[in-house]
DSSP file (Angstrom, degrees, kcal/mol; ACC not computed):
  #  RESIDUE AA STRUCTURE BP1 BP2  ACC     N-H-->O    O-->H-N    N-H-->O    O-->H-N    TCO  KAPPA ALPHA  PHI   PSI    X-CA   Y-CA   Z-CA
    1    1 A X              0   0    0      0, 0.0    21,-3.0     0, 0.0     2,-0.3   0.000 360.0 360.0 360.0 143.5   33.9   42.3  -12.2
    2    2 A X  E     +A   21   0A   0     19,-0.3     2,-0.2    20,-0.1    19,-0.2  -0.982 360.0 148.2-140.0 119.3   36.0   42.6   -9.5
    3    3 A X  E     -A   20   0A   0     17,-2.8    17,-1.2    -2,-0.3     2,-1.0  -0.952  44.7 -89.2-157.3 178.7   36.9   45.3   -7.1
    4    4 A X  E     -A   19   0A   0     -2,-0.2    15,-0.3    15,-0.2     2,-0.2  -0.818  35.4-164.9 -90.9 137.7   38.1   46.3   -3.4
    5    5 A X  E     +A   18   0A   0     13,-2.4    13,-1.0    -2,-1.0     2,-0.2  -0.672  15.8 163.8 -75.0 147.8   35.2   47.0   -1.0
    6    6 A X  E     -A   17   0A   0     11,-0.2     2,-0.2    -2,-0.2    11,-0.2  -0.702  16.3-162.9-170.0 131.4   35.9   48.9    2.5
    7    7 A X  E     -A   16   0A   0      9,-2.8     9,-2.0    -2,-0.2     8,-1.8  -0.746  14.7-135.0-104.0 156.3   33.3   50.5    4.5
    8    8 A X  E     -A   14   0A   0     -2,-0.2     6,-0.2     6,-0.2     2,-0.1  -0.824  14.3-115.2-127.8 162.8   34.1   53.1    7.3
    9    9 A X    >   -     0   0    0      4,-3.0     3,-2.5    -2,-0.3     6,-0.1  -0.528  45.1-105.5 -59.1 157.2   33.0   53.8   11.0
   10   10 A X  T 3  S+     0   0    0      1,-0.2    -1,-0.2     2,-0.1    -2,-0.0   0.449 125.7  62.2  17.5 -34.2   30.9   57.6   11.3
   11   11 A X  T 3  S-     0   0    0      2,-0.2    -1,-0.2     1,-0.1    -2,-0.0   0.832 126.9-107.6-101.4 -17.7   33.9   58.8   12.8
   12   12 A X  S <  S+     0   0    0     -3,-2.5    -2,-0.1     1,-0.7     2,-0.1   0.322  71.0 138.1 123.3 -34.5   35.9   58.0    9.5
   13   13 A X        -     0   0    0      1,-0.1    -4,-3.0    -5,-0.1    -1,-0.7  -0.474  66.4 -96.0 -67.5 156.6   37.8   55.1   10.6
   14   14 A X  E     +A    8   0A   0     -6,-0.2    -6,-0.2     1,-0.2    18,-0.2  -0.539  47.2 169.5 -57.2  95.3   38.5   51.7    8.4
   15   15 A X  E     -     0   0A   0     -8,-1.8     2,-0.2    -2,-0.3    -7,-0.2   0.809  65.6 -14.1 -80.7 -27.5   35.5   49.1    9.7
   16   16 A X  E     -A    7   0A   0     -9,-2.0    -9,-2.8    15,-0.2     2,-0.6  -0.740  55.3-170.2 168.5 144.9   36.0   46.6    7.1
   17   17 A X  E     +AB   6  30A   0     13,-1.8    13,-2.8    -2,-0.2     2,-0.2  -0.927  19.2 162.4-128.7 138.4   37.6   46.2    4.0
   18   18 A X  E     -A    5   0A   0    -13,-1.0   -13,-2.4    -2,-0.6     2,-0.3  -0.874  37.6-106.2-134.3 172.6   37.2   43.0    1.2
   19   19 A X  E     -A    4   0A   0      7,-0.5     7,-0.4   -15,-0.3     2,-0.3  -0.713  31.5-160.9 -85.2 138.7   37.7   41.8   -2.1
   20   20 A X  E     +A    3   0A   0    -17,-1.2   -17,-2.8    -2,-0.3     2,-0.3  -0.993  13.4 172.1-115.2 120.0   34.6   41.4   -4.3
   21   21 A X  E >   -AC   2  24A   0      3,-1.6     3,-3.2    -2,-0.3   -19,-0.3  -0.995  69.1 -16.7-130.4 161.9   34.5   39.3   -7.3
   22   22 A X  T 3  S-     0   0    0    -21,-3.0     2,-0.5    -2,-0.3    -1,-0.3   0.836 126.7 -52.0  29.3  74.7   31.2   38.5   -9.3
   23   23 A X  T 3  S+     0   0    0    -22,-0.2     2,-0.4    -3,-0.1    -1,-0.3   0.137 121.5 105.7  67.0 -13.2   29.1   39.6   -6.5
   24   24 A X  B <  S-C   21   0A   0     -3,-3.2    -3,-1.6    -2,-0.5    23,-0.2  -0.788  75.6-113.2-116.9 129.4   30.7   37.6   -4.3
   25   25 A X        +     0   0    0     -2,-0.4    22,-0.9    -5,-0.2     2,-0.3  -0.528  42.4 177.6 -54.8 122.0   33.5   38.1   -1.1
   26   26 A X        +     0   0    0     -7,-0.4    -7,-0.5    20,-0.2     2,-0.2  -0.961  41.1   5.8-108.9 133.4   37.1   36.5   -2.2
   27   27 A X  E    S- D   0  44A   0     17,-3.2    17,-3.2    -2,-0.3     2,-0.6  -0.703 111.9  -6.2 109.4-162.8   40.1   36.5   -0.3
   28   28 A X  E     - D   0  43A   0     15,-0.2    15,-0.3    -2,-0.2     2,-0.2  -0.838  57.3-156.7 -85.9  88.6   40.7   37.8    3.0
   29   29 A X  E     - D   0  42A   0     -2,-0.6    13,-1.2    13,-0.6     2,-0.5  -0.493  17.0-168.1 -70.0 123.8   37.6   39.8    5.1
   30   30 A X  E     -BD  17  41A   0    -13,-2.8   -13,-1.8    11,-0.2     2,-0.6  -0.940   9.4-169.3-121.5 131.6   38.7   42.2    8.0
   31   31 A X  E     - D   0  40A   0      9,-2.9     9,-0.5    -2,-0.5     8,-0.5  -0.768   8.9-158.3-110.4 101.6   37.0   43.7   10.4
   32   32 A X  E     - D   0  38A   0     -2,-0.6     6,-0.2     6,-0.2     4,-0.1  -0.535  19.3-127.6-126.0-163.5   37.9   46.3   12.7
   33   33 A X    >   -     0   0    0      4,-2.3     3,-1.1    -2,-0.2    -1,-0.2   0.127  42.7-106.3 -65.5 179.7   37.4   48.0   15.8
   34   34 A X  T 3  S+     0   0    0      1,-0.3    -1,-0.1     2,-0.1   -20,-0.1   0.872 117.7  72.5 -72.0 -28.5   37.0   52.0   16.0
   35   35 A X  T 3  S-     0   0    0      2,-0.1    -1,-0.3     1,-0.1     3,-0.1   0.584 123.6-106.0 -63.4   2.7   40.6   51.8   17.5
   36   36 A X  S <  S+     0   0    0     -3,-1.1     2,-0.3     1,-0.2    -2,-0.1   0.374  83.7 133.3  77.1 -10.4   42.0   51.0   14.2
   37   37 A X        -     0   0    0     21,-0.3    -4,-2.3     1,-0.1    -1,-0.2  -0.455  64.7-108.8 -49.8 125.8   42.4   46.9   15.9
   38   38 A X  E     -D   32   0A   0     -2,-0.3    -6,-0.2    -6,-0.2    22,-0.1  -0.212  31.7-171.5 -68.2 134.8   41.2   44.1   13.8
   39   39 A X  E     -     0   0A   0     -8,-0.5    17,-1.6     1,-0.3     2,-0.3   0.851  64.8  -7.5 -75.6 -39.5   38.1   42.7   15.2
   40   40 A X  E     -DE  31  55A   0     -9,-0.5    -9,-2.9    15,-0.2     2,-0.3  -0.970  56.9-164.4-166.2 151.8   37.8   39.7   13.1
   41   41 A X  E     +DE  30  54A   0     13,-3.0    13,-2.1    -2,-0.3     2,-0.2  -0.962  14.2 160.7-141.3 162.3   39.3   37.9    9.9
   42   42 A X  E     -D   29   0A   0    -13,-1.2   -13,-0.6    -2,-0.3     2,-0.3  -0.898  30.4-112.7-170.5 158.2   38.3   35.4    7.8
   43   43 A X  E     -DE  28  50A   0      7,-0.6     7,-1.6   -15,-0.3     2,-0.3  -0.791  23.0-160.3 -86.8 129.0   38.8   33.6    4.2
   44   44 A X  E     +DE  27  49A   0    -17,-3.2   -17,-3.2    -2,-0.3     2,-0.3  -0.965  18.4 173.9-126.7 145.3   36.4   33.5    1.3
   45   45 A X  E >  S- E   0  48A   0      3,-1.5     3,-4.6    -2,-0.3   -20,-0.1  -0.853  82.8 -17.1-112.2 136.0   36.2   31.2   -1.8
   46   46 A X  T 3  S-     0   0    0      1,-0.3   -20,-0.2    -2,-0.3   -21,-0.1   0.535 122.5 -61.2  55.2   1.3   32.9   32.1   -3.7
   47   47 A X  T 3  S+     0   0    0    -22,-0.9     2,-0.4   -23,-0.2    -1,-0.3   0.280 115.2 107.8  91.4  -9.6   31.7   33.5   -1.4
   48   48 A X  E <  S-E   45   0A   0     -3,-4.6    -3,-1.5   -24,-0.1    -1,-0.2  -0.925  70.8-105.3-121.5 137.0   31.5   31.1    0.8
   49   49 A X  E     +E   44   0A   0     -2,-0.4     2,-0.3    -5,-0.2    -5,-0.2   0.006  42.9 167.0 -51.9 154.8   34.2   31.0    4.5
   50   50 A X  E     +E   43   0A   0     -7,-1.6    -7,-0.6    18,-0.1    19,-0.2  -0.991  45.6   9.8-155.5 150.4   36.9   28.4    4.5
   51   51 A X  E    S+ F   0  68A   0     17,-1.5     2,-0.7    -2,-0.3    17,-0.5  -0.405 103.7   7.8  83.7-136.5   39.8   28.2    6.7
   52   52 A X  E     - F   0  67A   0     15,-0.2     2,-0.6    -2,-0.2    15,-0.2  -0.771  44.6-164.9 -97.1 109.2   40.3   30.3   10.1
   53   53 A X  E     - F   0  66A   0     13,-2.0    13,-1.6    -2,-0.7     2,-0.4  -0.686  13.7-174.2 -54.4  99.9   38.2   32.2   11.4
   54   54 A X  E     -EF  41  65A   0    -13,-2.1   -13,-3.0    -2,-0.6     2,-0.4  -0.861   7.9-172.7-121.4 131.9   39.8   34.8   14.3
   55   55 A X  E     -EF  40  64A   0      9,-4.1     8,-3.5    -2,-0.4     9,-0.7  -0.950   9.7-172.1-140.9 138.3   38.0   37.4   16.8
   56   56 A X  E     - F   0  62A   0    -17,-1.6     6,-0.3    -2,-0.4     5,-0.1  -0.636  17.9-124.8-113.5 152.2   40.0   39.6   18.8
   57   57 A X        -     0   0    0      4,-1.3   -24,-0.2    -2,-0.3    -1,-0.1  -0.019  51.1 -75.3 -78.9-157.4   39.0   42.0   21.6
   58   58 A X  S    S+     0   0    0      1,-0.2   -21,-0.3     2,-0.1    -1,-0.1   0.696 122.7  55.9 -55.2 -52.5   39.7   45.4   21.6
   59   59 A X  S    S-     0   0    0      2,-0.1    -1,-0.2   -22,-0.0     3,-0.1   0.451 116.2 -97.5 -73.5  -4.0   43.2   45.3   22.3
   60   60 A X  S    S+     0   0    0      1,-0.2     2,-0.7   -22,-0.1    -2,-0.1   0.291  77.9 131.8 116.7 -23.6   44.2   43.3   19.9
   61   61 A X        -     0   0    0      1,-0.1    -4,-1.3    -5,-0.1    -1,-0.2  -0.782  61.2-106.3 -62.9 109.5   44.4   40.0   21.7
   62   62 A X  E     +F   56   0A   0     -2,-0.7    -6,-0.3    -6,-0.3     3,-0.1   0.201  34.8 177.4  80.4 117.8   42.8   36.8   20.0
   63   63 A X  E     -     0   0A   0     -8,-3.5     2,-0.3     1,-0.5    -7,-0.2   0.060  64.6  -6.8 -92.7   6.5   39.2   35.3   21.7
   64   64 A X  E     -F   55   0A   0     -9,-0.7    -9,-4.1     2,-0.0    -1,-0.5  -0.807  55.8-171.6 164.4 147.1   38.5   32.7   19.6
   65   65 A X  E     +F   54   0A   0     -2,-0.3     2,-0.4   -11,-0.2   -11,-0.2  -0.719  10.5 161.5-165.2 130.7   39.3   31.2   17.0
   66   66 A X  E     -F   53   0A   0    -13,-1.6   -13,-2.0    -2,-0.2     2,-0.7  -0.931  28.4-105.0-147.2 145.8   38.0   28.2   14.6
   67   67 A X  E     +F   52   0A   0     -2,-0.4   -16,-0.2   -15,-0.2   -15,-0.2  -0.537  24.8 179.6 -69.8  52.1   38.1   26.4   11.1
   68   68 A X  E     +F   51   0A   0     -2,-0.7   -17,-1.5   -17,-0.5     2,-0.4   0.298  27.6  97.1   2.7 136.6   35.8   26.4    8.5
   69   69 A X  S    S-     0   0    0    -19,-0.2   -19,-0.1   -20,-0.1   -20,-0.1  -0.926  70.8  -9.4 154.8-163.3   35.8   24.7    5.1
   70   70 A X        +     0   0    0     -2,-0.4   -20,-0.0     1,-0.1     0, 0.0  -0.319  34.8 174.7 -77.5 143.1   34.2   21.5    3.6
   71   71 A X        +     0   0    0      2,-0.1    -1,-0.1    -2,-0.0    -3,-0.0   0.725  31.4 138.1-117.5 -14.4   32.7   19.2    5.5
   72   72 A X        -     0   0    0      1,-0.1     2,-0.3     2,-0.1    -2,-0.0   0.194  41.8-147.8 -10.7 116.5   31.5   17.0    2.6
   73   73 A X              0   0    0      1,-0.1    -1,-0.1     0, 0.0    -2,-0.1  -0.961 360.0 360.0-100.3 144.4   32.0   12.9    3.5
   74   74 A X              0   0    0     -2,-0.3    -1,-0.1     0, 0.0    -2,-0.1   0.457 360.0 360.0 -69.1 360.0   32.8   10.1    1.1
């Protein structure tokens, strides 16, 4: 089963909206601020983060940002 999740602020605004499949987050997670700015993004496989990881202030500018994924060595 598969479907879109997206929860909202008290006031009504979009806090964060994913894909769920089999219980699990896939695809692209966003979260944002009450201003309608994204707060944070991210990737899931399986449930589990992969890739870039981004968090943004209020305004919209970028504070960080870092990679995720498999760390498995041969």
């Amino acid at each position: 089963m598969s479907f879109n999740h997206k929860a909202y602020y008290e006031t009504g605004e979009l806090k964060t909206e994913m894909n769920i499949v089999d219980n699990k987050a896939e695809g692209p997670v966003n979260n944002y601020w009450p201003n309608g700015n994204l707060r944070h993004t991210s990737t899931y496989e399986n449930g589990q983060v992969v890739g870039v990881v981004t968090d943004y202030d209020e305004d919209g500018s970028v504070i960080s940002e870092h990679t995720w994924g498999d760390t498995v060595e041969d």
